[in-house]
C-alpha positions in Angstrom: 0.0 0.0 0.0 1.2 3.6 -1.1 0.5 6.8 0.3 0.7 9.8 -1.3 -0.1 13.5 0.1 0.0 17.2 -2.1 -0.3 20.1 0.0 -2.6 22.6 -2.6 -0.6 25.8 -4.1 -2.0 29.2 -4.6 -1.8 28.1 -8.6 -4.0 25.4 -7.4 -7.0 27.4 -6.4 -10.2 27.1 -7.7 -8.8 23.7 -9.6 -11.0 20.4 -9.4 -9.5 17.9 -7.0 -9.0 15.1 -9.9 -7.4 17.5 -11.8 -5.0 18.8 -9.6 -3.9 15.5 -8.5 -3.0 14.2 -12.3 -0.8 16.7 -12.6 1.1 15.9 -9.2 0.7 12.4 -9.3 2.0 11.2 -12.4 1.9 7.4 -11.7 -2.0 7.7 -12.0 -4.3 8.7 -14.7 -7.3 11.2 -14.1 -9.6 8.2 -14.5 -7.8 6.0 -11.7 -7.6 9.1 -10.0 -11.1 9.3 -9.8 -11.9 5.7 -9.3 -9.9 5.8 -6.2 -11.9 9.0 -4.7 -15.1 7.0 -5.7 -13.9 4.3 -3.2 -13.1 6.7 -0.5 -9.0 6.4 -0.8 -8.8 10.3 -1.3 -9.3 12.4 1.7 -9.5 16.4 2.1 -8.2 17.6 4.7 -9.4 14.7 6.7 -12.4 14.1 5.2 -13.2 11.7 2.5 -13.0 14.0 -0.8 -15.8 14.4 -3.9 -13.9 14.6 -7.3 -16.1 17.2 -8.2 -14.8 19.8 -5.8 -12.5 22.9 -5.7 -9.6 23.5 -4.2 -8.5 25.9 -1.7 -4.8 26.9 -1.3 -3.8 25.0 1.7 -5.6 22.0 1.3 -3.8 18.5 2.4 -5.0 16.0 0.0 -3.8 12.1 0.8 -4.1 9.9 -1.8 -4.1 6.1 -0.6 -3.0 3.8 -3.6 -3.8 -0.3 -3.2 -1.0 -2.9 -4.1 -2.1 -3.7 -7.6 -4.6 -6.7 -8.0 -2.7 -9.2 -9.9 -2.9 -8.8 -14.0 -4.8 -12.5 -13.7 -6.5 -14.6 -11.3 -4.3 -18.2 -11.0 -5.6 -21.5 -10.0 -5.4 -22.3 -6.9 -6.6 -25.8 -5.0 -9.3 -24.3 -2.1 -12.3 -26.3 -1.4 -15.1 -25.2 -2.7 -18.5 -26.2 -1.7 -20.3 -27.3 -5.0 -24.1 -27.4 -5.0 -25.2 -28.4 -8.5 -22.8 -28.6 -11.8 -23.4 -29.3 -15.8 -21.7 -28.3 -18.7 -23.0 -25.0 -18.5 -23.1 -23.8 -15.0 -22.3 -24.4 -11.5 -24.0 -23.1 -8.2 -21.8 -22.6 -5.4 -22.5 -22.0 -1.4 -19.6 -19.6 -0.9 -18.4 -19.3 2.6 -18.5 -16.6 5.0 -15.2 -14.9 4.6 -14.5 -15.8 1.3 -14.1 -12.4 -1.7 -15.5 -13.7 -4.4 -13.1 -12.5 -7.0 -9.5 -11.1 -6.5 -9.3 -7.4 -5.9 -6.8 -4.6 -4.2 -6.2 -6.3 -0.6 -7.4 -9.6 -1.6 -5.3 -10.7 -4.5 -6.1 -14.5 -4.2 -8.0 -17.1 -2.0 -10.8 -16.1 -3.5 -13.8 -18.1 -5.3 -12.5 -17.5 -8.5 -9.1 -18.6 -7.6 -10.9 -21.8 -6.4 -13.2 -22.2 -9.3 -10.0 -21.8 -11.9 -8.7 -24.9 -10.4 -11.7 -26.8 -10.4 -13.0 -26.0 -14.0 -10.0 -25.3 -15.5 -10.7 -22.9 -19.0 -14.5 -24.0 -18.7 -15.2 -20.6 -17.5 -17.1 -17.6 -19.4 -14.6 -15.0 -20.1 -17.6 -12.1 -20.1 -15.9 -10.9 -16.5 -12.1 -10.8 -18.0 -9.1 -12.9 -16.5 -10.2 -11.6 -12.3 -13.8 -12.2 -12.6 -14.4 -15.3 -15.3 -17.7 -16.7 -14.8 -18.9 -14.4 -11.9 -22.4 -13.9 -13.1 -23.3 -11.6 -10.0 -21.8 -11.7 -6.7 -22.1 -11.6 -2.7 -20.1 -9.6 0.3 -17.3 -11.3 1.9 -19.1 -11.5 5.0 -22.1 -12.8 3.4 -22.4 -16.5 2.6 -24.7 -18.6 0.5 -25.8 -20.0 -3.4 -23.8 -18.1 -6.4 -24.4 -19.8 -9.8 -21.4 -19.1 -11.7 -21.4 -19.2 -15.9 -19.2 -21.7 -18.0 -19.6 -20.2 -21.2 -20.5 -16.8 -22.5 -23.8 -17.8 -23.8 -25.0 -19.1 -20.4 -23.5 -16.3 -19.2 -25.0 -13.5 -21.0 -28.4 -15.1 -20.6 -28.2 -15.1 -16.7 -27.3 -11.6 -17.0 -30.1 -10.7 -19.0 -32.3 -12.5 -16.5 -30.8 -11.1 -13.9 -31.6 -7.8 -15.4 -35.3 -8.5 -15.8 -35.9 -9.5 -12.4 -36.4 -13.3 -13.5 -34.3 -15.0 -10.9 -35.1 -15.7 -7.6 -33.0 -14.7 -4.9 -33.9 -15.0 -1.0 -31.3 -14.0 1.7 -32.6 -14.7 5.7 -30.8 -12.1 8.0 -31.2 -11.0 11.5 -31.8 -7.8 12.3 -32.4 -5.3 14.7 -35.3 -4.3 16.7 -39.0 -5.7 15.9 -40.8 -5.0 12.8 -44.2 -3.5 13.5 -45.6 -5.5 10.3 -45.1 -9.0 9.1 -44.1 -8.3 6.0 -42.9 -5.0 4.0 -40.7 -3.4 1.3 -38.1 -1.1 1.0 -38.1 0.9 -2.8 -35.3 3.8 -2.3 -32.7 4.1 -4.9 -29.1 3.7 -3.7 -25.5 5.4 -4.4 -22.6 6.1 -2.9 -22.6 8.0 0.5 -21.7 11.7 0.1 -19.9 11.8 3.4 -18.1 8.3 3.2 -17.4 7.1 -0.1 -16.2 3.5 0.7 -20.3 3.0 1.8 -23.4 3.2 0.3 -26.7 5.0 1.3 -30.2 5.5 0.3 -29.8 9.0 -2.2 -31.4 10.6 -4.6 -27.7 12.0 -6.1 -26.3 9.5 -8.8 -28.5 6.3 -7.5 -29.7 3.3 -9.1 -33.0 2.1 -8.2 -33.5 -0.6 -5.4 -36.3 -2.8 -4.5 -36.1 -5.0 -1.5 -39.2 -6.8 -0.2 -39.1 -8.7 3.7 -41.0 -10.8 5.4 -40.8 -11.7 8.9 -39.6 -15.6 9.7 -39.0 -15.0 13.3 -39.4 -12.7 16.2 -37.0 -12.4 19.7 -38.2 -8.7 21.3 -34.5 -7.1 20.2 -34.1 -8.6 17.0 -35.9 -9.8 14.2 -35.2 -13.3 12.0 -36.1 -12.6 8.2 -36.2 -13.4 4.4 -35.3 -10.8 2.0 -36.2 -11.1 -1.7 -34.2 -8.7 -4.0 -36.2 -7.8 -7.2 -32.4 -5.5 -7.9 -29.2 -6.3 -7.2 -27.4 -3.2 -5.9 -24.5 -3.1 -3.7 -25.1 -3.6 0.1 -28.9 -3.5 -1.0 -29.8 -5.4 2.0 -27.8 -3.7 3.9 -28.5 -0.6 3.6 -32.4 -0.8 2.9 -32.5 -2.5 6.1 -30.1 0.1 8.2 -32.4 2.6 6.6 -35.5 1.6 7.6 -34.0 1.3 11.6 -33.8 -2.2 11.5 -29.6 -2.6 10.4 -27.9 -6.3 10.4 -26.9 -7.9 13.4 -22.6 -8.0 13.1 -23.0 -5.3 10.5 -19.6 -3.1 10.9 -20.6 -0.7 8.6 -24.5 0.1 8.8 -25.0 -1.4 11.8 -24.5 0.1 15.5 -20.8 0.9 16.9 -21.2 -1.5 19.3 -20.8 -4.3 16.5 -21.6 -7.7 17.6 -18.2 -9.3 17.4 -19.1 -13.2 17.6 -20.8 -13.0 14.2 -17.4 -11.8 12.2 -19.8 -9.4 10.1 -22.8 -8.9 9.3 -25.8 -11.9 9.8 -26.7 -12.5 5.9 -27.2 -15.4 4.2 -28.2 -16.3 0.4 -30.1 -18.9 1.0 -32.6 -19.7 -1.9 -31.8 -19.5 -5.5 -33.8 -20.2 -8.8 -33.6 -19.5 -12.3 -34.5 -21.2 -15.6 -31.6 -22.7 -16.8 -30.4 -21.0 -20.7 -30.3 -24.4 -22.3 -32.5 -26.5 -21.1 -35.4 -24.2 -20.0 -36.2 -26.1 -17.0 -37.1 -24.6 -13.7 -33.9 -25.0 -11.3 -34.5 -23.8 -7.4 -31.5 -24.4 -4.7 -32.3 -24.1 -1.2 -28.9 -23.7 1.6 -28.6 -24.4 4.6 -28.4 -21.9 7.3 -24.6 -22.1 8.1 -23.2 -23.0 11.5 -22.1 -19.5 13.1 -25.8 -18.4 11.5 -27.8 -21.2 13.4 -25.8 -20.9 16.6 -27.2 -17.3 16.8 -30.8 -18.3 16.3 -30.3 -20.5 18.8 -28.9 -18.2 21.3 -31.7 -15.7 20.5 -34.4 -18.2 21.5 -32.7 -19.5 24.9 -32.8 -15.5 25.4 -36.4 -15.4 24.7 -37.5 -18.6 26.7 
């Protein structure tokens, strides 16, 4: 990891913050210049900093560059738990803790790494050498069913379904507090947050709509067991619909309360249901998981806690 600071000069004044740092920071493009403020890596005077905004004589900018992620993803022999496989696709029930494709900070381990050992080439190349046959994908923290693409056909027409809304997804979470209703939805577009850029928040200010619909499986006074159904796919969605509505995830770090729950190693999410009609066959696939151990421990502290 690099760190880089500029202290703004008079000529600087007035000058966007991208713009001024090309010129200062010559190992970086503009465009990787602004990719990094997106994710929060550039800070103003303290605060994270919007690309957009003028400089001030004066102003300590620190740039914070990431070890590069490695030019291609290499096979690599981690077990993978493998739910259903044919020549076209695979569903897999990643585990909590696993990224699920190599990235700055997380150069291997990951799924893919995993999933180039196991299928060798037979992976769709629609997500380039990090990210072949990663259809869509899940938090670290999150576990649960990912079907993954072996060819580009299969994998364009997951995407396209994915895009209409046509496969079923259903995560169970806990949650805080009790939900007044049984059932409910969140509909509030989503974008970056304005005052932290490495999360997300519900915004009107370059958002993508967001529908998240819940229903409640479970009740214990403090918290709340649930099933989310996502009709999009947005980053964090559950997250931060959930957060937003006063009801964050229990372990959450990031929406949740500072006093995270620590035994859960992040936040309580699982993808548990997944179903789709498979692209060659046209038949009507449906995968239920398991809740995984650390997940089912919980519920079963919440109840003793209830009794």
């Amino acid at each position: 990891m690099e760190r880089f600071e500029y202290t703004a000069a008079p000529e600087n004044e007035g000058e966007r913050l991208d713009k001024a740092l090309a010129g200062v920071c010559g190992q970086l493009s503009r465009s990787a210049l602004q990719e990094l403020i997106e994710a929060g890596r550039v800070l103003r005077n303290g605060k994270p900093a919007d690309k957009k905004e003028k400089l001030k004589a004066g102003d300590v900018l620190q740039v914070e560059i990431p070890d590069a992620a490695p030019a291609e993803a290499v096979p690599q022999n981690i077990p993978l738990p493998i739910v259903y496989e044919d020549e076209h696709l695979l569903v897999v029930n990643k585990p909590k803790g696993m990224v699920v494709h190599p990235a700055p900070g997380n150069p291997d381990g990951t799924m893919v790494n995993a999933l180039l050992y196991h299928c060798g080439s037979r992976l769709s190349s629609i997500g380039g050498v990090i990210r072949p046959g990663i259809v869509h994908r899940i938090d670290k923290d999150t576990s649960g069913l990912l079907v993954v693409a072996k060819d580009d056909e299969t994998h364009r027409a997951l995407s396209e379904k994915m895009s209409r809304h046509d496969i079923l997804r259903e995560y169970h979470a806990v949650v805080y507090g009790n939900l007044k209703e049984d059932s409910g939805f969140v509909e509030a577009s989503i974008g970056r947050d304005k005052n932290d850029r490495k999360k997300m928040a519900v915004t009107d200010q370059n958002a993508k709509y967001a529908y998240t619909e819940w229903r409640v499986l479970e009740r214990f006074g403090n918290f709340t067991y649930i099933a989310c159904r996502l009709k999009t796919g947005r980053t964090h969605q559950i997250r931060v619909h959930m957060a937003s509505i006063g009801h964050p995830l229990a372990g959450d770090p990031v929406y949740g309360p500072r006093s995270c729950i620590t035994e859960l190693h992040g936040q309580c999410l699982h993808a548990k249901m997944l179903g789709f009609e498979h692209p060659a066959t046209g038949q009507w696939m449906e995968f239920d998981s398991d809740l995984p151990p650390y997940f089912e421990k919980y519920l079963q502290k919440l109840r003793k806690g209830r009794g």
